[in-house]
PDBQT receptor file of N, H, CA, C and O in Angstrom, charges set to zero:
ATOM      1  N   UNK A   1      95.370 117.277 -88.183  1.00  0.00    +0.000 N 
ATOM      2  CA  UNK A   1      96.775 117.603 -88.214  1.00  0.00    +0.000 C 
ATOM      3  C   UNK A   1      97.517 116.977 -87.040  1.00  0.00    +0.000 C 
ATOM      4  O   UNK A   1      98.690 116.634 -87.184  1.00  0.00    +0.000 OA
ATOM      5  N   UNK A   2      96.707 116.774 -85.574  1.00  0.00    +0.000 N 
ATOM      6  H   UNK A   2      95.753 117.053 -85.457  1.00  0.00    +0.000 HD
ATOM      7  CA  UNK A   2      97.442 116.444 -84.708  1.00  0.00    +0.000 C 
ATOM      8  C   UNK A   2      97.821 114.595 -84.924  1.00  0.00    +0.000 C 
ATOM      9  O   UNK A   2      98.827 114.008 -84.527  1.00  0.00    +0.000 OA
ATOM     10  N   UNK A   3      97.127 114.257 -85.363  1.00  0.00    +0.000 N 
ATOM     11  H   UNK A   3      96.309 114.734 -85.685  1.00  0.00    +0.000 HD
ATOM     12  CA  UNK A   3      97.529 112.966 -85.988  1.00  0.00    +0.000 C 
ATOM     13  C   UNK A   3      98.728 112.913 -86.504  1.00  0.00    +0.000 C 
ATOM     14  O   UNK A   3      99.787 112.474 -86.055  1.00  0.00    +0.000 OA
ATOM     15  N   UNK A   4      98.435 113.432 -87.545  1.00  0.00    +0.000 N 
ATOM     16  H   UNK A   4      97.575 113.788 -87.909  1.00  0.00    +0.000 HD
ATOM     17  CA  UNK A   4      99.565 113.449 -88.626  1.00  0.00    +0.000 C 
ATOM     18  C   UNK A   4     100.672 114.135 -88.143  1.00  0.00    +0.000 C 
ATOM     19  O   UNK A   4     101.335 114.679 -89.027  1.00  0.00    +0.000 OA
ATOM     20  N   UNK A   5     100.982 114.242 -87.259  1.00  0.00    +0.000 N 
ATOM     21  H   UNK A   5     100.444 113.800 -86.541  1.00  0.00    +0.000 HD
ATOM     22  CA  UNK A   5     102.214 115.298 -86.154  1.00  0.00    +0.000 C 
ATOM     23  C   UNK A   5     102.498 114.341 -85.897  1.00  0.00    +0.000 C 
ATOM     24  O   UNK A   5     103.606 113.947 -86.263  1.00  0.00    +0.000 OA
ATOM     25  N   UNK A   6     101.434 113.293 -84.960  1.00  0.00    +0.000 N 
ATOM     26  H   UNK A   6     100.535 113.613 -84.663  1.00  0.00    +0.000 HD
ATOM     27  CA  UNK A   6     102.331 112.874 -84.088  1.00  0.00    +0.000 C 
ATOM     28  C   UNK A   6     102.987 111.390 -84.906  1.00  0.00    +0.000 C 
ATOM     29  O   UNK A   6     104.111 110.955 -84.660  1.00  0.00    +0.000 OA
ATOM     30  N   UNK A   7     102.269 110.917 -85.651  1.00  0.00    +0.000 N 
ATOM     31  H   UNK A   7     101.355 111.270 -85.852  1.00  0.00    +0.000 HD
ATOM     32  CA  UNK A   7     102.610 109.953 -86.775  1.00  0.00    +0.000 C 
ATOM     33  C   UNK A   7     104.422 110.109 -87.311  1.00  0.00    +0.000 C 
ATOM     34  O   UNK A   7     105.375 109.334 -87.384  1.00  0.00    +0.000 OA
ATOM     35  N   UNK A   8     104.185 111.539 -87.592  1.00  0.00    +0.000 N 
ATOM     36  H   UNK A   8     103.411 112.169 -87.532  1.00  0.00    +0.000 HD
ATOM     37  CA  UNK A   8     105.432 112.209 -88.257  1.00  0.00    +0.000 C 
ATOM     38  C   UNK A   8     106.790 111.834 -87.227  1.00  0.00    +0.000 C 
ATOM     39  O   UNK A   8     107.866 111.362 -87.594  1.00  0.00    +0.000 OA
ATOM     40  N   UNK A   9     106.321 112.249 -85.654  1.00  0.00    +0.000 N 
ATOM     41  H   UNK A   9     105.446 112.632 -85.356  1.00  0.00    +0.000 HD
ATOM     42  CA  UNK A   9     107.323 112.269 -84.735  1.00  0.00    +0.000 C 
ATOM     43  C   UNK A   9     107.956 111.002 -84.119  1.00  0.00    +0.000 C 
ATOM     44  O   UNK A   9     109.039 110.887 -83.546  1.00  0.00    +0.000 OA
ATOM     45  N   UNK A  10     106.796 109.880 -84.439  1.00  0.00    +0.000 N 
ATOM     46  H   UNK A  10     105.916 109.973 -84.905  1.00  0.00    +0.000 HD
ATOM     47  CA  UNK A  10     107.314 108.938 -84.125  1.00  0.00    +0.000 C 
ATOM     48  C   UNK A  10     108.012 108.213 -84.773  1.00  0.00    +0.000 C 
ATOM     49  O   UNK A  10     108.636 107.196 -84.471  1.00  0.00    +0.000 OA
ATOM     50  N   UNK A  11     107.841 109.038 -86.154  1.00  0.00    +0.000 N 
ATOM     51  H   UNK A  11     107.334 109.865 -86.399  1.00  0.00    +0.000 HD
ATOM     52  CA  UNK A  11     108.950 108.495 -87.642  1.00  0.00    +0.000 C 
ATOM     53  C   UNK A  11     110.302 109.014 -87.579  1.00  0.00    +0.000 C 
ATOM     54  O   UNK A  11     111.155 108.741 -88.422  1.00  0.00    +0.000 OA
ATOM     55  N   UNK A  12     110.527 109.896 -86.399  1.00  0.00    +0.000 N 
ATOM     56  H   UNK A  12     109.834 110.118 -85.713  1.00  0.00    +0.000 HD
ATOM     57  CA  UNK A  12     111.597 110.502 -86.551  1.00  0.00    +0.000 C 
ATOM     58  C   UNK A  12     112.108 112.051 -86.523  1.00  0.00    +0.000 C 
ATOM     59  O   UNK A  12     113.164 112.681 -86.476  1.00  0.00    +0.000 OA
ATOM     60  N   UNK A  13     110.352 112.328 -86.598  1.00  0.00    +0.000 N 
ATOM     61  H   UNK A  13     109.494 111.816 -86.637  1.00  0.00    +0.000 HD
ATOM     62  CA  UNK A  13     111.062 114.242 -86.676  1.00  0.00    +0.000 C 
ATOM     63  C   UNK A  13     110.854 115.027 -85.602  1.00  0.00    +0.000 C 
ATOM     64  O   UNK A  13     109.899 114.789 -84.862  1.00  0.00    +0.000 OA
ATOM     65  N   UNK A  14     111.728 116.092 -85.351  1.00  0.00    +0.000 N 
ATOM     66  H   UNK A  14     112.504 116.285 -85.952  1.00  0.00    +0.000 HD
ATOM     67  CA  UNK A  14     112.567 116.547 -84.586  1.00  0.00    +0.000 C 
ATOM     68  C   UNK A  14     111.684 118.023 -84.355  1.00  0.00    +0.000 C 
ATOM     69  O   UNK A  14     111.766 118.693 -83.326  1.00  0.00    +0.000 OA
ATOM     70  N   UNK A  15     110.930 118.330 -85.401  1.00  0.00    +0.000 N 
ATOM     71  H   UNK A  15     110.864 117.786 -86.237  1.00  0.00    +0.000 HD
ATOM     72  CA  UNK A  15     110.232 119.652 -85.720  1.00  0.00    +0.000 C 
ATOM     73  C   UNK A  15     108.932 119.342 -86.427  1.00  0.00    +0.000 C 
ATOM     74  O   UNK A  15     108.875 118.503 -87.326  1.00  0.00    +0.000 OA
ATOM     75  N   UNK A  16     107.679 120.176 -85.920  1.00  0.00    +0.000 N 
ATOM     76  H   UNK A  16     107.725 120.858 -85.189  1.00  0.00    +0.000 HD
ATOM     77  CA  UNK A  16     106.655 120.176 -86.855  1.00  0.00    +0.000 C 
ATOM     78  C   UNK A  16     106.629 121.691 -87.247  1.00  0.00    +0.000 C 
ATOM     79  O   UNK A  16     106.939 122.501 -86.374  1.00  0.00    +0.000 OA
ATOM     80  N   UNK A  17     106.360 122.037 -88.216  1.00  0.00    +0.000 N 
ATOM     81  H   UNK A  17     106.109 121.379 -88.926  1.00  0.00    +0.000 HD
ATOM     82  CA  UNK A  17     105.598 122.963 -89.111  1.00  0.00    +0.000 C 
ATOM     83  C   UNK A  17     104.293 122.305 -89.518  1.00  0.00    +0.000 C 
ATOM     84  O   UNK A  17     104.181 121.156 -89.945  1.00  0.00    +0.000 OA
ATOM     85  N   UNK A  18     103.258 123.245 -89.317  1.00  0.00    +0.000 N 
ATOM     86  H   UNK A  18     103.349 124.179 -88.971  1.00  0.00    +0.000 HD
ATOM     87  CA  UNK A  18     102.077 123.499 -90.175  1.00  0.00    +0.000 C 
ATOM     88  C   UNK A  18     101.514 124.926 -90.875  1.00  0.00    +0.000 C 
ATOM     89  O   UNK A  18     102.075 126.007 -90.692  1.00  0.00    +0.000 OA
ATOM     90  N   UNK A  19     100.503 124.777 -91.573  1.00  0.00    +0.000 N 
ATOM     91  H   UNK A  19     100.047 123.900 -91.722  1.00  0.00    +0.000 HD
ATOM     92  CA  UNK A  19      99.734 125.738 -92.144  1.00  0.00    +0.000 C 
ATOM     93  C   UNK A  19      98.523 125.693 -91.615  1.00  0.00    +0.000 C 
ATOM     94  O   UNK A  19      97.782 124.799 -92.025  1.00  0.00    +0.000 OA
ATOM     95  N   UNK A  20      97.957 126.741 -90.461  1.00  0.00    +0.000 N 
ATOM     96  H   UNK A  20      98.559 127.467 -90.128  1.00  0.00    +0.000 HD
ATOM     97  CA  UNK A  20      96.674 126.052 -89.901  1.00  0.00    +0.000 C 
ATOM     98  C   UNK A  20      95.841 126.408 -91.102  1.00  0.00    +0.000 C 
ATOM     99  O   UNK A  20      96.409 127.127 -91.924  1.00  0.00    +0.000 OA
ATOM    100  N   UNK A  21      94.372 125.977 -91.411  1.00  0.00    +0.000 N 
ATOM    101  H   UNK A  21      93.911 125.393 -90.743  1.00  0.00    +0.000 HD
ATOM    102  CA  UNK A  21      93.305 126.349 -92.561  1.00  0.00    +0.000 C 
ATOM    103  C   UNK A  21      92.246 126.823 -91.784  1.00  0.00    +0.000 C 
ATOM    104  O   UNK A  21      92.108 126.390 -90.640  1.00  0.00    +0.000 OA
ATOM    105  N   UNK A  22      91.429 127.704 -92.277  1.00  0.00    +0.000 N 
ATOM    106  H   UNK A  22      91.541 128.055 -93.207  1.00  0.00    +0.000 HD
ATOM    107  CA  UNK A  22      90.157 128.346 -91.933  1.00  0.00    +0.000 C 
ATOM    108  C   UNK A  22      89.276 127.030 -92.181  1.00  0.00    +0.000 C 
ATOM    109  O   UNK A  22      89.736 126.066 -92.794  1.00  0.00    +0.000 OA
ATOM    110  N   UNK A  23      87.858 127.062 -91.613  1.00  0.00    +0.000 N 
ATOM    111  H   UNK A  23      87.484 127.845 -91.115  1.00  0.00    +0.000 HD
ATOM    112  CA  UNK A  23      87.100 125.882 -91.873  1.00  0.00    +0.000 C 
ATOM    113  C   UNK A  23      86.852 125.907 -93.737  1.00  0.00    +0.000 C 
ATOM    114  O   UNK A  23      86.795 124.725 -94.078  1.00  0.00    +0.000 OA
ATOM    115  N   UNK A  24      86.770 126.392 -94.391  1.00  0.00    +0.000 N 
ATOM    116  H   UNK A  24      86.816 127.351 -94.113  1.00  0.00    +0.000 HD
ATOM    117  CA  UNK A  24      86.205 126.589 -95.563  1.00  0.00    +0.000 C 
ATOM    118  C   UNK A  24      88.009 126.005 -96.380  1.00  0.00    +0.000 C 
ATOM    119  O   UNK A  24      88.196 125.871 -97.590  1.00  0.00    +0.000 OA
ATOM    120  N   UNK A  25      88.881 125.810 -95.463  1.00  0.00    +0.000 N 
ATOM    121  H   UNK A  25      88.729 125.919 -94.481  1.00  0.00    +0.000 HD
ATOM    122  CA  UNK A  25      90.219 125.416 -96.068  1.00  0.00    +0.000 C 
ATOM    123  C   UNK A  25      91.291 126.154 -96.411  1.00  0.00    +0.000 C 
ATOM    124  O   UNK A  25      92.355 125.620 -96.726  1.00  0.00    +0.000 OA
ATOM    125  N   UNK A  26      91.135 127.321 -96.386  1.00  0.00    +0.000 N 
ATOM    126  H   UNK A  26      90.271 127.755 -96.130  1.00  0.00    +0.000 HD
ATOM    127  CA  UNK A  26      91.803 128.260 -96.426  1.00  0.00    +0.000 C 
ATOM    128  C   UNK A  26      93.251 128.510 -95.743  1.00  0.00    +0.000 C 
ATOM    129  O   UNK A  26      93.151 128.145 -94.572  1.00  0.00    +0.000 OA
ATOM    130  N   UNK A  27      94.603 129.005 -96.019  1.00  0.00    +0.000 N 
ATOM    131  H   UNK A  27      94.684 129.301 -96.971  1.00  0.00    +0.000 HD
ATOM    132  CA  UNK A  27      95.626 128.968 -95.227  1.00  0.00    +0.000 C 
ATOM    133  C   UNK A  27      94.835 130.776 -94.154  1.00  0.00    +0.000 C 
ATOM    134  O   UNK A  27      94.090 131.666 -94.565  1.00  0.00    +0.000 OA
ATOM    135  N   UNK A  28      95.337 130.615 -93.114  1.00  0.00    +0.000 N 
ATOM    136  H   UNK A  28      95.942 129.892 -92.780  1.00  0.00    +0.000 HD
ATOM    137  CA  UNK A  28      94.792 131.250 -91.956  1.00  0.00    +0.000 C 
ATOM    138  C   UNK A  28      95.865 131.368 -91.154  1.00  0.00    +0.000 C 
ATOM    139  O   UNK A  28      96.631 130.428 -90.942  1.00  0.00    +0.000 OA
ATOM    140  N   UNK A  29      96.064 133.107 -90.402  1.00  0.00    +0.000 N 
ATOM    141  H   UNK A  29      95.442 133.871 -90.574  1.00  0.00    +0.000 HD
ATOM    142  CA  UNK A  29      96.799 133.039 -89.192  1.00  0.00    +0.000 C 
ATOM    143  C   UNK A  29      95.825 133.535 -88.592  1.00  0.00    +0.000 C 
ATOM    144  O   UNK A  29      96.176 134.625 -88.140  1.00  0.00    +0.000 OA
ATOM    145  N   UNK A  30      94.356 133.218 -88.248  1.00  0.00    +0.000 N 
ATOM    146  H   UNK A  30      94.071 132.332 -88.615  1.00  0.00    +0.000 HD
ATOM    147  CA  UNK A  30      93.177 133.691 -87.463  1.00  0.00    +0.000 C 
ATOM    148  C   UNK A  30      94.096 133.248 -86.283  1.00  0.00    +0.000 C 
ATOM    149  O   UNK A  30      94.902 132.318 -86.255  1.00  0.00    +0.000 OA
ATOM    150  N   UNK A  31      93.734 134.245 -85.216  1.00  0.00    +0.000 N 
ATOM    151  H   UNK A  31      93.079 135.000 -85.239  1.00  0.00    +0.000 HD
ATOM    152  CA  UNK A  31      94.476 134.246 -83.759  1.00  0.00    +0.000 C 
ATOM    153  C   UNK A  31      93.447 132.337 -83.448  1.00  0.00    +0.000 C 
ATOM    154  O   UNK A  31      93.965 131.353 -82.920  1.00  0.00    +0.000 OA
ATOM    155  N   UNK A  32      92.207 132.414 -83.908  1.00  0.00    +0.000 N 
ATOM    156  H   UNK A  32      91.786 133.213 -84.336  1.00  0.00    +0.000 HD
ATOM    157  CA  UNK A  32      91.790 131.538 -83.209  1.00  0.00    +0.000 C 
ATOM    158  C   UNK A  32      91.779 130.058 -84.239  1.00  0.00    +0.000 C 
ATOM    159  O   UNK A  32      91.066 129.090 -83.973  1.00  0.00    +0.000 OA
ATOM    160  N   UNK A  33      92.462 130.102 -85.115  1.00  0.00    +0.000 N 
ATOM    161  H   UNK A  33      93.041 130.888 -85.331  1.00  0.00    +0.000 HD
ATOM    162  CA  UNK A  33      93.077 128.857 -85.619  1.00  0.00    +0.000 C 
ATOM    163  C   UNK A  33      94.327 128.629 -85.708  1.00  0.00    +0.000 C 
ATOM    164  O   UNK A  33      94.715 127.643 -86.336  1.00  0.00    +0.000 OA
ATOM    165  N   UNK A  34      95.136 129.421 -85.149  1.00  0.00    +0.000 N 
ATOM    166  H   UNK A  34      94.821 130.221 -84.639  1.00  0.00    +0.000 HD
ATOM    167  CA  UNK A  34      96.062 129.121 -84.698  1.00  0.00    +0.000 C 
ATOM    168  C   UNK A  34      96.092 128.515 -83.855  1.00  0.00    +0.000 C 
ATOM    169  O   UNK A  34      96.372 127.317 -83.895  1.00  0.00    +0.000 OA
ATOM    170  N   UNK A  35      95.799 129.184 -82.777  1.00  0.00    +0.000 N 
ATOM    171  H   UNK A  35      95.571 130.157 -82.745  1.00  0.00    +0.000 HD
ATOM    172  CA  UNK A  35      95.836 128.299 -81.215  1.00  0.00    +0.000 C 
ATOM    173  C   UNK A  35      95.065 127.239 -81.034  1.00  0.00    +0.000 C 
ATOM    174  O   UNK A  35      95.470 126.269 -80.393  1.00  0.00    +0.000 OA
ATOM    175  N   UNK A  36      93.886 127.293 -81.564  1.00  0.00    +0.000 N 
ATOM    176  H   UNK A  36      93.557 128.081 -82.084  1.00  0.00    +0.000 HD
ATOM    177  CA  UNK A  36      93.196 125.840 -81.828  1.00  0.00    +0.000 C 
ATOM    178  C   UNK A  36      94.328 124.726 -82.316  1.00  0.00    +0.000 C 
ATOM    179  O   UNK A  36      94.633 123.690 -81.724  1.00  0.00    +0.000 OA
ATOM    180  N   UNK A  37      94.887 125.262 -83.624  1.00  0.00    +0.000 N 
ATOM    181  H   UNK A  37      94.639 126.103 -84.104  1.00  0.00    +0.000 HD
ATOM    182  CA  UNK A  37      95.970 123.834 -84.066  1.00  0.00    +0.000 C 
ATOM    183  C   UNK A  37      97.034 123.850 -83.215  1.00  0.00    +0.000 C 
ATOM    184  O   UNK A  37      97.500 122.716 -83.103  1.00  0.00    +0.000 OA
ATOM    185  N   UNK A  38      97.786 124.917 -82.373  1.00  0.00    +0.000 N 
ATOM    186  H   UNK A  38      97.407 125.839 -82.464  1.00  0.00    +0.000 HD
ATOM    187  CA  UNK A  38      98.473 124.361 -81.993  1.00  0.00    +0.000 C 
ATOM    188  C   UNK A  38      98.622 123.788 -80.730  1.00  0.00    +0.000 C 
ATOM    189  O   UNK A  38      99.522 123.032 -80.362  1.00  0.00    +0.000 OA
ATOM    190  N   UNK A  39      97.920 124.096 -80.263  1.00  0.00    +0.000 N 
ATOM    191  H   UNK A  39      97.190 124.710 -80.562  1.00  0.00    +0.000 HD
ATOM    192  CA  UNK A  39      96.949 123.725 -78.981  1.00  0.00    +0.000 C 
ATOM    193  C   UNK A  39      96.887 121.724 -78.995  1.00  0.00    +0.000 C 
ATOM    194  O   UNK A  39      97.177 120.827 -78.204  1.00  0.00    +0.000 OA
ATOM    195  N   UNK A  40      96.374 121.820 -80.289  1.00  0.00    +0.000 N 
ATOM    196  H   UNK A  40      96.138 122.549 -80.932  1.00  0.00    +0.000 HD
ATOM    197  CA  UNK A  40      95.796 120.326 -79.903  1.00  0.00    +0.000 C 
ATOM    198  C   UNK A  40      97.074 119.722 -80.454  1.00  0.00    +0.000 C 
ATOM    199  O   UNK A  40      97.322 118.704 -79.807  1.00  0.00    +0.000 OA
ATOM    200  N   UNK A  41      97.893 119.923 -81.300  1.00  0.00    +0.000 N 
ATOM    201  H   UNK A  41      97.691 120.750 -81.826  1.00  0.00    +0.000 HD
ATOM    202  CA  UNK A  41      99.393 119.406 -81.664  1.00  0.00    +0.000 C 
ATOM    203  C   UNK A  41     100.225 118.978 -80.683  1.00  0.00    +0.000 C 
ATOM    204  O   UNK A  41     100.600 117.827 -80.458  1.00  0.00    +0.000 OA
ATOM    205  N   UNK A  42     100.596 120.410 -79.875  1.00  0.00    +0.000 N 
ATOM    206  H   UNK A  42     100.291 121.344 -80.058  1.00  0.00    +0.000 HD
ATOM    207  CA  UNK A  42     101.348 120.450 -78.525  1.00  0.00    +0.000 C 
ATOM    208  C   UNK A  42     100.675 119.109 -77.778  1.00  0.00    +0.000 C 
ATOM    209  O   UNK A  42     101.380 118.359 -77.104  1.00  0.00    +0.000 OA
ATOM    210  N   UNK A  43      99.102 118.860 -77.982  1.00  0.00    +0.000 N 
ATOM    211  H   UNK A  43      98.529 119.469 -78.530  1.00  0.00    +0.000 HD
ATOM    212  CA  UNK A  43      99.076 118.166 -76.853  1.00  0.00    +0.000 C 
ATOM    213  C   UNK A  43      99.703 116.774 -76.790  1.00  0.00    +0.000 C 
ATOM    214  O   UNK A  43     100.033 116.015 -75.878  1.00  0.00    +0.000 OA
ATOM    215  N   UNK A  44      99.738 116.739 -78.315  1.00  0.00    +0.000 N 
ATOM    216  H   UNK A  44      99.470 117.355 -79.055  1.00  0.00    +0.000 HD
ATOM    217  CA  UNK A  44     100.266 114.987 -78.412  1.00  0.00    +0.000 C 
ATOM    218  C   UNK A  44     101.775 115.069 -79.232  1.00  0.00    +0.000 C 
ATOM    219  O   UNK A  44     102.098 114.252 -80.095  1.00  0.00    +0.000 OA
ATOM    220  N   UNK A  45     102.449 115.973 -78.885  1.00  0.00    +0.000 N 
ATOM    221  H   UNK A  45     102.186 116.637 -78.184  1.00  0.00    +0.000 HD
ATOM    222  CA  UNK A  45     104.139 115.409 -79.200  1.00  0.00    +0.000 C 
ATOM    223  C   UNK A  45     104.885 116.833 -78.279  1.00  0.00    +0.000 C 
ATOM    224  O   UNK A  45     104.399 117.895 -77.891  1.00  0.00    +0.000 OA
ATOM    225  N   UNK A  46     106.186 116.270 -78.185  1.00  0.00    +0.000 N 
ATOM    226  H   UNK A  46     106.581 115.407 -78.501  1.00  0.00    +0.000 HD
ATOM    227  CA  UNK A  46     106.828 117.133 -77.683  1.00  0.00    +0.000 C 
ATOM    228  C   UNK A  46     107.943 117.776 -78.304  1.00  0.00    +0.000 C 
ATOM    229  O   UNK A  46     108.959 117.989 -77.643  1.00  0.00    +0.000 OA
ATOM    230  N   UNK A  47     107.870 118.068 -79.366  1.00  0.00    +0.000 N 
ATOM    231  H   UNK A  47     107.044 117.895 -79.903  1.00  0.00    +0.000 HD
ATOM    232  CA  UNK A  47     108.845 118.236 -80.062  1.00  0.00    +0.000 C 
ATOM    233  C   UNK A  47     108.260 119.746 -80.447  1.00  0.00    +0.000 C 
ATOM    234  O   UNK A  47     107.085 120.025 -80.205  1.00  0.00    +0.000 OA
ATOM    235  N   UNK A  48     109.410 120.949 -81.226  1.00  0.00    +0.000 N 
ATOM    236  H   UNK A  48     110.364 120.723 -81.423  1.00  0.00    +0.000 HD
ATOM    237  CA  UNK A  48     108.626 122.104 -80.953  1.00  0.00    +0.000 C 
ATOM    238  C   UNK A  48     107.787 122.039 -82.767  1.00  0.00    +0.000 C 
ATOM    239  O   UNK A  48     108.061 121.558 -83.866  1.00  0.00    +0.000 OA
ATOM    240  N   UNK A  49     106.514 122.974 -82.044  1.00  0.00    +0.000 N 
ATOM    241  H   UNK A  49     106.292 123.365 -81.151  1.00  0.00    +0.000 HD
ATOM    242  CA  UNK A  49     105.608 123.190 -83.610  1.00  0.00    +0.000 C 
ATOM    243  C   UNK A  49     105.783 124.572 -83.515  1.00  0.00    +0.000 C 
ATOM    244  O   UNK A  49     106.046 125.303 -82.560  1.00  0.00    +0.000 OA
ATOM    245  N   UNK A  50     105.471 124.895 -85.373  1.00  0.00    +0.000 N 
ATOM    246  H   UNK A  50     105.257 124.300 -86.149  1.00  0.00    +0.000 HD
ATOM    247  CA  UNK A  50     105.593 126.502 -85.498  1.00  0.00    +0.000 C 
ATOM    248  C   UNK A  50     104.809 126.519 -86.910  1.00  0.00    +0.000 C 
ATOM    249  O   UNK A  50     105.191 125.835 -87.860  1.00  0.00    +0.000 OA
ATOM    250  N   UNK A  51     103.765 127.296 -86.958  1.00  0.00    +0.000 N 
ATOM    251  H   UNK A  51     103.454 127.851 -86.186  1.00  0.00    +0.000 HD
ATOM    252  CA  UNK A  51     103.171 127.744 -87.950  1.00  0.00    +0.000 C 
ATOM    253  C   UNK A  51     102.853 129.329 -88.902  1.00  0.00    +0.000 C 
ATOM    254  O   UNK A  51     102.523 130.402 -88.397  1.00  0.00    +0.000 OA
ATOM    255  N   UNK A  52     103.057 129.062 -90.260  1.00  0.00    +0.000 N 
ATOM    256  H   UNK A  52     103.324 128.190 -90.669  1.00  0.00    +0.000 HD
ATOM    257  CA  UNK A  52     103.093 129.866 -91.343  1.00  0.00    +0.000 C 
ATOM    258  C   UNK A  52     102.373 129.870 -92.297  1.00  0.00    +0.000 C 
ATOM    259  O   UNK A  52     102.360 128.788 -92.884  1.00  0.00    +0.000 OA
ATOM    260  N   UNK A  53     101.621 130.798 -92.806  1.00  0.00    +0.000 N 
ATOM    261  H   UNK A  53     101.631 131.677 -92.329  1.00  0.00    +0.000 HD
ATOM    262  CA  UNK A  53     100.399 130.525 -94.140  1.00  0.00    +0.000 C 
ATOM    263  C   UNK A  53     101.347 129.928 -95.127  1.00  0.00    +0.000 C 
ATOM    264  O   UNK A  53     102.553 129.790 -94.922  1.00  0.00    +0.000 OA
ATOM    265  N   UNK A  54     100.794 129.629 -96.073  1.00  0.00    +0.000 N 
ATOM    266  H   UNK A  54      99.814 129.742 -96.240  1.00  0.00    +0.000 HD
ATOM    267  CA  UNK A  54     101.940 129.444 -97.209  1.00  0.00    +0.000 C 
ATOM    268  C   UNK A  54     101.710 130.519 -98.401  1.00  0.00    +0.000 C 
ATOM    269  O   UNK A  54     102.289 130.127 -99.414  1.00  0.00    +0.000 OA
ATOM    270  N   UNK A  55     101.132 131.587 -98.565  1.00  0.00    +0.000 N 
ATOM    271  H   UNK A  55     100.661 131.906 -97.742  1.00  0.00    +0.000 HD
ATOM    272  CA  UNK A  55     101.107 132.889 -99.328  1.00  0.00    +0.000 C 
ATOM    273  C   UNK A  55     102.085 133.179 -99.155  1.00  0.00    +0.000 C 
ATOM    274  O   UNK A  55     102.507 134.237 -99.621  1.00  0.00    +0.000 OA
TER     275      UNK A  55
């Protein structure tokens, strides 16, 4: 995902949203896949991220 963030930002956007996934793929607000994704997102853009399951 942090790829594809920062890919996104250098195209132009202003905001990331994601859906973090459980390993098995799953949409997840596990405290600890959250911060894992956004953790490593934050690290490579500066623009703000914010994440939501999609259920």
């Amino acid at each position: 995902m942090a790829d594809s963030a920062a890919h996104t930002v250098l195209a132009g956007a202003t905001d990331i949203h994601v859906r973090p996934k459980s390993p098995c793929g799953q949409d997840t607000l596990s405290p600890r896949a959250v911060s894992a994704t956004l953790t490593e997102i934050r690290s490579r853009v500066t623009v703000p991220v914010g994440a939501t399951p999609s259920w």
